[in-house]
C-alpha positions as CSV (number, residue, x, y, z in Angstrom):
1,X,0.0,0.0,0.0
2,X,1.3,3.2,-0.9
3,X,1.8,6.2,1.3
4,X,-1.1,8.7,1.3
5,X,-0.1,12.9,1.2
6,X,-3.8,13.0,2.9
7,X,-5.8,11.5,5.9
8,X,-8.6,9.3,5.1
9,X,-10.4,11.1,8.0
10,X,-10.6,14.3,5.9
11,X,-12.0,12.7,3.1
12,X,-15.0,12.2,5.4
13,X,-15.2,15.3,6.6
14,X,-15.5,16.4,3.5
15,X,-18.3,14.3,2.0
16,X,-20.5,15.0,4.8
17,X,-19.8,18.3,5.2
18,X,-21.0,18.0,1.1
19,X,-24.6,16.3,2.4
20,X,-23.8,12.8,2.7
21,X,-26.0,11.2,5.0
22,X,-23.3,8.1,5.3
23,X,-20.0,8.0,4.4
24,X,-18.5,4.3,2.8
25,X,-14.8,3.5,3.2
26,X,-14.2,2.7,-0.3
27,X,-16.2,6.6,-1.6
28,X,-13.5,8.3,0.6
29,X,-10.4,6.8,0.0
30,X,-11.3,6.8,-3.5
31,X,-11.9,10.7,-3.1
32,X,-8.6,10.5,-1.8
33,X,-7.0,8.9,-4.2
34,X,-8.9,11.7,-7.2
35,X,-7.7,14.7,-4.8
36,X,-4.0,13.6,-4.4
37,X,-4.0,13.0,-8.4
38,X,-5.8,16.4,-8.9
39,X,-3.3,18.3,-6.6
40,X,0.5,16.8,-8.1
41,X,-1.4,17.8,-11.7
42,X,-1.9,21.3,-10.2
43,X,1.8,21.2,-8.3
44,X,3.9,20.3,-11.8
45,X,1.8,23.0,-13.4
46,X,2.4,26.1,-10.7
47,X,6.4,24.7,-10.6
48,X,6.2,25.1,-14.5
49,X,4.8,28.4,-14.7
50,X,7.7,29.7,-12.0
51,X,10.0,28.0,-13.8
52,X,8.6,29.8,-16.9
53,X,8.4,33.2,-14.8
54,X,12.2,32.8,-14.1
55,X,11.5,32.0,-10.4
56,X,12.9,29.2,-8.4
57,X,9.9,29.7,-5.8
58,X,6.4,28.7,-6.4
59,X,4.0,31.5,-5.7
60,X,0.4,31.4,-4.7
61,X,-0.5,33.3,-7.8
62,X,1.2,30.0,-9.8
63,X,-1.1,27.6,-8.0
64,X,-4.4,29.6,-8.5
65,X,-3.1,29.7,-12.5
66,X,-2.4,26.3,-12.6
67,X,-5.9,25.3,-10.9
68,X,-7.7,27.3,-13.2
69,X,-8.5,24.4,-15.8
70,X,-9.4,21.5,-13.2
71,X,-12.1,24.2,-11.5
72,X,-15.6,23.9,-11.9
Protein backbone atom coordinates (compact mmCIF):
# COMPACT_ATOMS: atom_id res chain seq x y z
CA UNK A 1 0.00 0.00 0.00
CA UNK A 2 1.27 3.20 -0.92
CA UNK A 3 1.77 6.24 1.34
CA UNK A 4 -1.08 8.67 1.31
CA UNK A 5 -0.15 12.92 1.22
CA UNK A 6 -3.82 13.02 2.90
CA UNK A 7 -5.82 11.49 5.94
CA UNK A 8 -8.61 9.30 5.11
CA UNK A 9 -10.39 11.06 8.00
CA UNK A 10 -10.55 14.35 5.92
CA UNK A 11 -12.02 12.68 3.12
CA UNK A 12 -15.02 12.17 5.42
CA UNK A 13 -15.19 15.27 6.59
CA UNK A 14 -15.47 16.41 3.50
CA UNK A 15 -18.25 14.34 2.04
CA UNK A 16 -20.52 15.02 4.77
CA UNK A 17 -19.77 18.30 5.20
CA UNK A 18 -20.98 18.05 1.14
CA UNK A 19 -24.56 16.31 2.44
CA UNK A 20 -23.80 12.76 2.70
CA UNK A 21 -25.98 11.21 5.01
CA UNK A 22 -23.28 8.08 5.33
CA UNK A 23 -20.00 8.01 4.39
CA UNK A 24 -18.54 4.28 2.78
CA UNK A 25 -14.76 3.50 3.20
CA UNK A 26 -14.22 2.72 -0.30
CA UNK A 27 -16.24 6.60 -1.62
CA UNK A 28 -13.49 8.30 0.61
CA UNK A 29 -10.37 6.80 0.00
CA UNK A 30 -11.30 6.84 -3.49
CA UNK A 31 -11.87 10.69 -3.10
CA UNK A 32 -8.57 10.51 -1.83
CA UNK A 33 -6.96 8.93 -4.24
CA UNK A 34 -8.87 11.70 -7.16
CA UNK A 35 -7.74 14.68 -4.80
CA UNK A 36 -4.03 13.59 -4.36
CA UNK A 37 -4.03 13.05 -8.40
CA UNK A 38 -5.84 16.43 -8.90
CA UNK A 39 -3.27 18.32 -6.63
CA UNK A 40 0.55 16.76 -8.12
CA UNK A 41 -1.40 17.84 -11.73
CA UNK A 42 -1.86 21.31 -10.24
CA UNK A 43 1.77 21.23 -8.30
CA UNK A 44 3.87 20.34 -11.76
CA UNK A 45 1.76 22.95 -13.39
CA UNK A 46 2.35 26.09 -10.69
CA UNK A 47 6.43 24.68 -10.59
CA UNK A 48 6.16 25.11 -14.52
CA UNK A 49 4.75 28.41 -14.70
CA UNK A 50 7.66 29.70 -11.99
CA UNK A 51 10.00 27.97 -13.78
CA UNK A 52 8.56 29.84 -16.94
CA UNK A 53 8.43 33.21 -14.84
CA UNK A 54 12.17 32.77 -14.15
CA UNK A 55 11.46 32.04 -10.37
CA UNK A 56 12.91 29.23 -8.40
CA UNK A 57 9.89 29.72 -5.77
CA UNK A 58 6.36 28.69 -6.40
CA UNK A 59 4.04 31.51 -5.66
CA UNK A 60 0.44 31.40 -4.67
CA UNK A 61 -0.51 33.32 -7.85
CA UNK A 62 1.21 30.01 -9.77
CA UNK A 63 -1.13 27.60 -7.99
CA UNK A 64 -4.44 29.61 -8.46
CA UNK A 65 -3.07 29.70 -12.49
CA UNK A 66 -2.42 26.28 -12.58
CA UNK A 67 -5.89 25.27 -10.91
CA UNK A 68 -7.72 27.26 -13.24
CA UNK A 69 -8.46 24.36 -15.80
CA UNK A 70 -9.45 21.51 -13.16
CA UNK A 71 -12.14 24.21 -11.46
CA UNK A 72 -15.57 23.85 -11.91
Amino acid sequence: MRSSEFGLAAMYRILKKSGAPRVSDESADELRRVVEDLAARIARNAVDLSAHAGRRTVRADDVKMASRPFRA
